[in-house]
C-alpha positions in Angstrom: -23.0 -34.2 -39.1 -21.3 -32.0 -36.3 -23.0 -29.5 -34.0 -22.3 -26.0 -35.4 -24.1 -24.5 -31.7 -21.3 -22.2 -30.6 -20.2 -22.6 -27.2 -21.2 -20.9 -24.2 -19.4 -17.6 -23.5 -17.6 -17.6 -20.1 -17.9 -13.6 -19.6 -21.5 -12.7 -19.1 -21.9 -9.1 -20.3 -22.1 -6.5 -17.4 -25.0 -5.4 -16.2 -25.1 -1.5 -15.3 -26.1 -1.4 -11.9 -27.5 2.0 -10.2 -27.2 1.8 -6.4 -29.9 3.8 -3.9 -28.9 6.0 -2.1 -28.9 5.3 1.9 -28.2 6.9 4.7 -27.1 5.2 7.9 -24.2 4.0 10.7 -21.9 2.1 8.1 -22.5 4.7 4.9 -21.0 7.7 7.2 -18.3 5.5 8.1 -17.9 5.0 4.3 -18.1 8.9 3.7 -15.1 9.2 6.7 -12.9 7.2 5.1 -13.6 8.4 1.7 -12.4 12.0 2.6 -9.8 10.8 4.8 -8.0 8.4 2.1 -8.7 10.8 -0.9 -7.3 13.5 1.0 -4.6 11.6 2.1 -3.6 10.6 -1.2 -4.1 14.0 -3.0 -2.8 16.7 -0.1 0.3 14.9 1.2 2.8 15.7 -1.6 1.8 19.1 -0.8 3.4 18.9 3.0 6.6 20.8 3.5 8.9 18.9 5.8 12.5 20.9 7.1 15.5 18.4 6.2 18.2 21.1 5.8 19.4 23.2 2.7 20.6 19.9 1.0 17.7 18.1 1.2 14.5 18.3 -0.1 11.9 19.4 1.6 8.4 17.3 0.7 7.3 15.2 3.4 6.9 12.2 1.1 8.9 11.7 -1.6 10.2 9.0 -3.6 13.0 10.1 -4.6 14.1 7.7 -7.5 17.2 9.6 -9.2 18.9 9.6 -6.0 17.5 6.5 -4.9 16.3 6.9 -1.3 12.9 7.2 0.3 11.9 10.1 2.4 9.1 10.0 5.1 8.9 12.9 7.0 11.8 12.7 9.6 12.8 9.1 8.3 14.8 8.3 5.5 15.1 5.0 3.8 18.7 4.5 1.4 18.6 1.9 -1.3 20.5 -0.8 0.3 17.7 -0.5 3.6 14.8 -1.9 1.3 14.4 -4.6 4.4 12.5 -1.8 5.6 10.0 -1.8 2.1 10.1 -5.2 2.1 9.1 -5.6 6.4 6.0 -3.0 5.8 4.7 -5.2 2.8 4.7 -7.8 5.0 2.9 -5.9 7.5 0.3 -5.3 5.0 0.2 -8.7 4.2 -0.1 -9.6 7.9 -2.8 -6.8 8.4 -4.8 -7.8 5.3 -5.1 -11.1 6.4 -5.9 -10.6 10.4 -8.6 -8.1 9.5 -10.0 -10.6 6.6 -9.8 -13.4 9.2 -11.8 -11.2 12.0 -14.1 -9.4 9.9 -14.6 -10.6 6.5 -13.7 -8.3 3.4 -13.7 -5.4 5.4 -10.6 -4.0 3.3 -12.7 -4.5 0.0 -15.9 -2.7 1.6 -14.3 0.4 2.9 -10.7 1.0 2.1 -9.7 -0.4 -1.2 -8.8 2.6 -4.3 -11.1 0.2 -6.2 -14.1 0.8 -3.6 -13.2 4.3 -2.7 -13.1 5.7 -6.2 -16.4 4.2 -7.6 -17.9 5.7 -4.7 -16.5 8.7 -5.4 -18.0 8.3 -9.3 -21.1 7.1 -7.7 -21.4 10.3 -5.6 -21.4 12.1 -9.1 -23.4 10.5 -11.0 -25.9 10.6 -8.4 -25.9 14.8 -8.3 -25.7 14.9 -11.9 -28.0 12.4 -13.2 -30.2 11.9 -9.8 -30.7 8.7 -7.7 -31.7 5.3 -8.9 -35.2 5.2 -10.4 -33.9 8.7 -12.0 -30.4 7.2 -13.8 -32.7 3.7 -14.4 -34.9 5.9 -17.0 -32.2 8.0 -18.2 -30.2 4.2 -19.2 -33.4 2.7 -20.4 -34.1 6.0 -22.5 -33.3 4.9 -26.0 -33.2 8.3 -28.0 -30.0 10.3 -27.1 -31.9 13.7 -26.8 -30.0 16.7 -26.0 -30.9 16.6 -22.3 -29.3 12.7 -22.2 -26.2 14.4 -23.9 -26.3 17.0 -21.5 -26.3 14.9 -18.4 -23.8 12.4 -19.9 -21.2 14.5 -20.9 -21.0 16.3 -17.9 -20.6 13.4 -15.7 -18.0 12.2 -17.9 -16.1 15.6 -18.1 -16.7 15.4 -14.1 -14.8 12.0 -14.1 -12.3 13.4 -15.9 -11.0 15.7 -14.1 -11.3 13.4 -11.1 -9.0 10.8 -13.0 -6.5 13.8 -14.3 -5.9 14.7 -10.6 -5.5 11.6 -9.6 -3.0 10.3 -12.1 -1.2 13.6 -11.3 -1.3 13.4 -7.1 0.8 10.1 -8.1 3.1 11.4 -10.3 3.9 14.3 -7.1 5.0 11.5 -4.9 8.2 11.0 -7.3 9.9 14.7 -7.8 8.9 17.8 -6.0 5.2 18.9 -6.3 5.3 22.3 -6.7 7.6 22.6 -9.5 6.8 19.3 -11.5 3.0 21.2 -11.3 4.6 23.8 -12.6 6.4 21.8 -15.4 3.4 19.8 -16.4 1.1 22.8 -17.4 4.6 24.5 -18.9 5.0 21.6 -20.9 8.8 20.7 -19.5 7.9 17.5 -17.5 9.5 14.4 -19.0 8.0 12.3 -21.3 7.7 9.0 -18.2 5.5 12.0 -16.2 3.1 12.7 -18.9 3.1 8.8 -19.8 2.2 8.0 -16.1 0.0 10.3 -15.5 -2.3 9.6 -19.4 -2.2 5.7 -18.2 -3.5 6.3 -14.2 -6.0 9.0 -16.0 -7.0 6.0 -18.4 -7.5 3.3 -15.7 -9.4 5.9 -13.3 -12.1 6.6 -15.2 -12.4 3.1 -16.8 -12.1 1.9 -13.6 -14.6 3.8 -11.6 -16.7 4.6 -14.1 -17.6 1.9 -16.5 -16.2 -1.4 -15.1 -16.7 -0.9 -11.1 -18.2 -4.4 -9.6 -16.1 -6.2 -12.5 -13.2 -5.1 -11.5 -13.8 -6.8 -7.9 -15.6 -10.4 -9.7 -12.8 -10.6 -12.6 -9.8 -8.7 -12.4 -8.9 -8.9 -8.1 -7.6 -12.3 -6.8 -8.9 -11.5 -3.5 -12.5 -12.3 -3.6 -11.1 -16.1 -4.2 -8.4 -16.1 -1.8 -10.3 -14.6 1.0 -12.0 -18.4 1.7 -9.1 -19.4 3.3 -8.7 -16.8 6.2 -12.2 -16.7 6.8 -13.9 -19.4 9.4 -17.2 -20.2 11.1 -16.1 -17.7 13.8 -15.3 -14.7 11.0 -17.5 -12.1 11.0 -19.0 -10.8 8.3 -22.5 -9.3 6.7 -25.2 -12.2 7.0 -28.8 -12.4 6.5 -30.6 -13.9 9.3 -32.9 -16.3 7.7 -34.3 -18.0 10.3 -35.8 -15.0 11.4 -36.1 -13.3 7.8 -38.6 -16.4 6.4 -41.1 -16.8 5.0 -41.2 -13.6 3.1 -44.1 -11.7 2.6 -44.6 -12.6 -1.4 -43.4 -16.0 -0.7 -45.9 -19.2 -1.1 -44.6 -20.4 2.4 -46.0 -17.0 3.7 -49.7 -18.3 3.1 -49.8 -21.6 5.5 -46.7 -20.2 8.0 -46.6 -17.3 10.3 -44.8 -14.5 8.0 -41.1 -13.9 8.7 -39.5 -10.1 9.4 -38.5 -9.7 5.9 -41.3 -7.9 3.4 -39.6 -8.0 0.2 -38.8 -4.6 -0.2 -36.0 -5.2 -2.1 -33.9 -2.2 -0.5 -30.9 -4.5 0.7 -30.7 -5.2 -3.2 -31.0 -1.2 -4.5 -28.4 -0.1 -2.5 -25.7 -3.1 -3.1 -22.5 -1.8 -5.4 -22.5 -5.2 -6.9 -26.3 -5.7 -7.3 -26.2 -9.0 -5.2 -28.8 -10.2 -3.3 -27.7 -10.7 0.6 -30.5 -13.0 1.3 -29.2 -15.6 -1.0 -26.1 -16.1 1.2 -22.6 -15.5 1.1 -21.2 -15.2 -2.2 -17.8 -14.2 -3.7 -19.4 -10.6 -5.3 -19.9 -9.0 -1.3 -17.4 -6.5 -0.8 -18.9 -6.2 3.0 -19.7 -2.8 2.7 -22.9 -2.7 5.1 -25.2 -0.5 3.2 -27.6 -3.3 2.9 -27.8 -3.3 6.6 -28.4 0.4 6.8 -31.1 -0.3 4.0 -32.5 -3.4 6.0 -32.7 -1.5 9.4 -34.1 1.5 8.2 -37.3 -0.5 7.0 -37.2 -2.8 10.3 -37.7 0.3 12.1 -40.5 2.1 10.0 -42.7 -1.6 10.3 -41.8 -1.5 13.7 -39.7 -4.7 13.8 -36.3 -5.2 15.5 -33.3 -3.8 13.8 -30.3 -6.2 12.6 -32.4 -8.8 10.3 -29.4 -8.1 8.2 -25.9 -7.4 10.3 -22.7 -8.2 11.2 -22.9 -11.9 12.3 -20.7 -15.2 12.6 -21.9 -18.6 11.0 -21.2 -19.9 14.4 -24.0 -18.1 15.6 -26.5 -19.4 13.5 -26.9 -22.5 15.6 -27.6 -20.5 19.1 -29.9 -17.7 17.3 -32.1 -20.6 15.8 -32.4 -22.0 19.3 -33.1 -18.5 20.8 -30.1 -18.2 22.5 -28.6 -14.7 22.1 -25.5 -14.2 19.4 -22.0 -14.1 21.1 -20.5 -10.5 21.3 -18.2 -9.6 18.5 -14.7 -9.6 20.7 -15.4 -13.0 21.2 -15.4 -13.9 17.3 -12.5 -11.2 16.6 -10.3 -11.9 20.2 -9.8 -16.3 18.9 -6.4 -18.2 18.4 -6.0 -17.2 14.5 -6.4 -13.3 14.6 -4.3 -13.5 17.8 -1.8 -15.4 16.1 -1.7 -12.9 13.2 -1.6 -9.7 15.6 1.4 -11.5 17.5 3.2 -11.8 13.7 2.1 -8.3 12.6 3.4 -6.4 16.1 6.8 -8.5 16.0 7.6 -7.6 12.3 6.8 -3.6 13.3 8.6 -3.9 16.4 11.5 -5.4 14.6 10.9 -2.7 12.3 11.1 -0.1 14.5 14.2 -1.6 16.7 16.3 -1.3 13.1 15.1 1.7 12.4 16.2 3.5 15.3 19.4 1.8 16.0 20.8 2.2 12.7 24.0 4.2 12.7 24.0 8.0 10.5 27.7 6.6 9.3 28.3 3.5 6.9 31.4 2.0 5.4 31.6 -0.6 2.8 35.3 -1.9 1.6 36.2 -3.5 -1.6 39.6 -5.0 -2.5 41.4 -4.3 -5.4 42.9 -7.3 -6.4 44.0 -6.4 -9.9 46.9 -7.1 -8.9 46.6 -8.6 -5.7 49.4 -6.1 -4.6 51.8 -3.6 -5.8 55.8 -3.6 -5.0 57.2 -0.1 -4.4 60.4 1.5 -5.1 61.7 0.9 -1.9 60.7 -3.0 -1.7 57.2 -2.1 0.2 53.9 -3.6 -0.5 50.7 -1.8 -1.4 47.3 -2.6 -1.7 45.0 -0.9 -2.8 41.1 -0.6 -1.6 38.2 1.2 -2.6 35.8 2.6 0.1 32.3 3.6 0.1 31.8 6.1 2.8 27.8 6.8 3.9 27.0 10.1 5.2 23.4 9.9 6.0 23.7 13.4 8.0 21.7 16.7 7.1 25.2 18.8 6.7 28.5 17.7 5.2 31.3 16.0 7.6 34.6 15.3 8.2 35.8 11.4 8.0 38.6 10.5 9.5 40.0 6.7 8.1 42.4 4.5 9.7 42.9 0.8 10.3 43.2 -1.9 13.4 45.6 -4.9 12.5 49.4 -4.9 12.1 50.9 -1.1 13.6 53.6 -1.9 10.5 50.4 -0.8 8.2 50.2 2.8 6.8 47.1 4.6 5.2 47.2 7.2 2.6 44.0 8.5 0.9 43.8 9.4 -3.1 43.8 13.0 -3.4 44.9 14.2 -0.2 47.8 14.2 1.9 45.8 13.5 4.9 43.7 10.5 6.3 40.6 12.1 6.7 38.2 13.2 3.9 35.2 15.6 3.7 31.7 13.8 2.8 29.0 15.8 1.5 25.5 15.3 3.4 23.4 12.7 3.0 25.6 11.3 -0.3 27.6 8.1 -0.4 31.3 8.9 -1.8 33.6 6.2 -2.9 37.1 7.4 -1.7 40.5 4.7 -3.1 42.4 4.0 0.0 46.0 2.3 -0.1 47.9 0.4 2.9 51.2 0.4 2.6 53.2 -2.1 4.8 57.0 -1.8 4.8 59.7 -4.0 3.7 60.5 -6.8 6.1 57.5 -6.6 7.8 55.1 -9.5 8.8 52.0 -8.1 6.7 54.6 -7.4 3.6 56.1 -11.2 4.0 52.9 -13.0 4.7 50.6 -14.5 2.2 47.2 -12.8 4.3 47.0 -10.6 6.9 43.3 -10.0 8.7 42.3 -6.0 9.2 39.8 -4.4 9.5 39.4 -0.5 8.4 37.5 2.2 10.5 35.9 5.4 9.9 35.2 8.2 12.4 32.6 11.5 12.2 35.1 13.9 13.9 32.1 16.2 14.7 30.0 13.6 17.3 32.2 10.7 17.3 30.8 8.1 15.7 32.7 5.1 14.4 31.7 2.2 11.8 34.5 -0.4 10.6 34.9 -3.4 8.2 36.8 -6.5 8.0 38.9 -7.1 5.3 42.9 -8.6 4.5 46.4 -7.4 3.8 48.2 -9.3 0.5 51.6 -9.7 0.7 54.2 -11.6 -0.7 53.6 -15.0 0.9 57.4 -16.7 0.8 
C-alpha cells in the first residue's frame, strides 16, 4: 500500500504584514533618501543640458538609435562601453565594501525594491490608517462599501505611482518632452507602450502585493551577502545579554529581569515581520526601524537606549564582560573594506584618466583586399582602403588625410578632388580612400609595404593615425 500524503509544499503562502509606524534617527534617514532617489529617478529626464544645435539637449539620455550615451557634459560612443562596463564594476566593488562594513545596508535603504514598498507603505498608511487600523480592515471578512472604498483607492493610488514610474524610464531613452507628448497623442512606438505596461505591471505587483517576497525569493542577495560579511561587519543586533530574561519569560521569575519588556514594537514595525531578537536571519534588510522602535520604549521605561543597534559579533565577547563595544571606524576602517576601497578608487581613477585623455578625433582603417590591389593604365598600383573617420565634436570639421611611409605613395579621396573631407558633428563617416604608388617604385614592386595613415582637425590641430600595409606586386 503506498502513502497517498502529498508532500510538503516548499513555498509557504505569504503572510500580509502591516508595519507601525515609527518615527526616529534611521526612519528620517529612510524618508531622505526616499525623496532623493525618487526624485532622482523621475526629474532627471526633465534637465536641459546645452550640447550645440546638433545635439540633443537632455542631460541624460540613452540614446539607442544613434548608439551613444550622454551624461551631461560627457559622452559615451558605442565602441567606449569600457566605460559601462568599469562603472558596473564600481558598483560591484561598492556593493560589496558597503555589505562587508555595514551589513545589507543597500537592501535597507537604497534598493528600488525597498524604496518603492515604502513608498506603497506610506499610502496605504494615509488611506487605510496605521497597523491595528489596516489589521481589522484585512481581517474584516464582508467587503462592505467602506472596504471597497478604501481598497480601491489605494489601488488606483498605486497605479498612478506605477504608470509614472514605468514612464520616467521610458524618458531616459528619447527626448522627454516630446515622447510625453507622443504617448498621450497616441504616436509613441509600440516598444514604448510595451515597456512602459510591463514596468507599470511589475511596480505595483512589486510594491504592493509581493514586497518582503521579493527580498526572501526572487533577490540572490540575501544568500550571497554571507560571504562579505565577518565577525567585525556591522550590522543591526539585539543585545541579548543585556535584553534577557524578558519580562513574560519563565526565566524572568527566579532571575533579575533583563531590559527587554516584550513589547513587541521591534516586531510591528519590521517590513519583513521578523523578529530581531531571534538573531540574524537572511529576511533583515537592516533597515533600523526596529532600533528606533526599541529606543523609543528604552527611553519612556527609563532604560538606556541601544538594546537593539548597530553592533559587530566581535563585540559580543567584550559587552558580556562589561567592557565597552569598539567604535564603529574600527569595525568599518579593517584590511577587507580597505582592500575593496583601494579596488573601487583605482577602477574610478582609471576611469577617469580615460575619460579625460581620450582624443575628440578617431580613425579606424580597413583594407580592401578584394583584390588585394588594382593595376592602372599606366602600370601603377592601387589599393584601396576604407576609413572610418570619428568626429566626436559639437560642430562639423574639416579632415585633412594623408599618409607616413614611402614619399612614392599618393592619396586621393572618393568624391573629391582633394585630401581633406568635411565630417559632420559628433557622427562617424566612412570615407574610401585609395593609395596609389607609381610604376617602378619600391611600394609598387614589393610584396608589403608598412604605413600608417593620419588624419588632422584643421580647425585645433589635432591628429590620430593607424597602421596599416601597401600591396604590391611582390616579384
Amino acid at each position: 500500500m503506498t502513502d497517498q500524503t502529498p508532500p510538503p509544499s516548499l513555498y509557504a503562502a505569504r503572510e500580509p504584514i502591516f508595519p507601525r509606524r515609527v518615527s526616529g534617527s534611521f526612519r528620517n534617514l529612510k524618508w531622505v533618501i526616499l525623496a532623493v532617489t525618487l526624485g532622482i529617478y523621475y526629474l532627471v529626464p526633465w534637465i536641459r543640458w546645452d550640447r550645440g544645435p546638433s545635439l540633443p539637449d537632455q542631460a541624460v539620455l540613452l540614446d539607442m538609435a544613434n548608439r551613444r550615451f550622454y551624461f551631461f557634459w560627457i559622452e559615451i560612443w558605442s565602441h567606449e562601453f569600457y566605460f559601462v562596463a568599469g562603472l558596473l564594476i564600481m558598483a560591484g566593488l561598492g556593493l560589496f565594501l558597503f555589505t562587508s562594513a555595514l551589513g545589507r545596508v543597500w537592501c535597507g535603504y537604497a534598493c528600488p525594491q525597498t524604496v518603492w514598498t515604502d513608498l506603497f507603505i506610506l499610502v496605504e498608511r494615509w488611506i487605510e490608517g496605521d497597523r491595528n487600523a489596516r489589521l481589522r480592515l484585512h481581517r474584516q471578512e464582508k467587503m462592505d462599501a467602506r472596504k471597497l472604498r478604501l481598497r480601491l483607492t489605494k489601488w488606483v493610488v498605486w497605479l498612478l505611482i506605477a504608470v509614472a514610474t514605468g514612464g520616467a524610464w521610458v524618458f531616459y531613452f528619447a527626448d522627454a518632452p516630446t515622447l510625453f507628448v507622443d504617448i498621450f497623442t497616441g504616436q509613441a512606438s509600440a516598444v514604448a507602450y510595451i515597456t512602459i505596461a510591463f514596468l507599470t505591471a511589475t511596480t505595483f505587483v512589486f510594491g504592493g502585493f509581493m514586497r518582503e517576497q521579493i527580498c526572501i525569493y526572487a533577490c540572490p542577495w540575501p544568500r550571497i551577502q554571507a560571504a562579505m560579511m565577518d565577525e567585525d561587519t556591522v550590522t543591526v543586533a539585539y543585545r541579548e545579554w543585556r535584553g534577557e530574561p524578558r519580562k513574560h519569560s519563565e526565566a524572568a521569575k527566579t532571575e533579575p529581569m533583563g531590559d527587554c519588556i516584550d513589547c513587541m514594537a521591534c516586531v510591528n514595525v519590521c517590513p519583513v515581520g521578523i523578529d530581531i531578537r531571534d538573531g540574524q536571519q537572511m529576511e533583515c534588510i537592516t533597515c533600523a526601524l526596529c532600533i528606533d522602535a526599541c529606543d523609543d520604549v528604552m527611553e519612556r521605561i527609563g532604560k538606556p537606549r541601544g538594546l537593539i543597534d548597530y553592533i559587530a559579533l566581535s563585540d559580543e565577547t567584550r559587552e558580556r564582560e562589561g567592557h565597552a563595544a569598539r567604535s564603529a571606524w574600527h569595525h568599518v576602517f579593517r584590511p577587507r573594506t580597505m582592500l575593496y576601497t583601494a579596488l573601487w578608487g583605482s577602477v574610478g581613477v582609471a576611469l577617469l584618466v580615460a575619460l579625460f585623455i581620450r582624443a575628440e578625433i578617431e580613425m579606424t582603417v580597413a583594407a580592401v583586399r578584394n583584390p588585394t590591389f588594382v593595376t592602372l593604365s599606366d602600370g601603377s598600383i592601387r589599393n584601396t582602403y576604407d576609413i572610418r573617420l570619428r568626429n566626436k565634436n559639437g560642430e562639423e570639421r574639416l579632415f585633412r588625410l594623408f599618409v607616413k611611409g614611402d614619399p612614392a605613395l599618393r592619396i586621393q579621396l572618393e568624391g573629391t578632388p582633394y585630401a581633406s573631407v568635411n565630417v559632420p558633428a559628433d557622427t562617424s563617416f566612412l570615407q574610401r580612400v585609395y593609395l596609389i604608388a607609381p610604376p617602378g617604385s619600391e611600394p609598387a614592386e614589393a610584396a608589403r609595404s608598412d604605413l600608417r595613415f593620419w588624419v588632422e582637425d584643421l580647425t585645433n590641430g589635432d591628429r590620430a593615425y593607424n597602421d596599416s600595409s601597401f600591396s604590391g606586386k611582390g616579384e
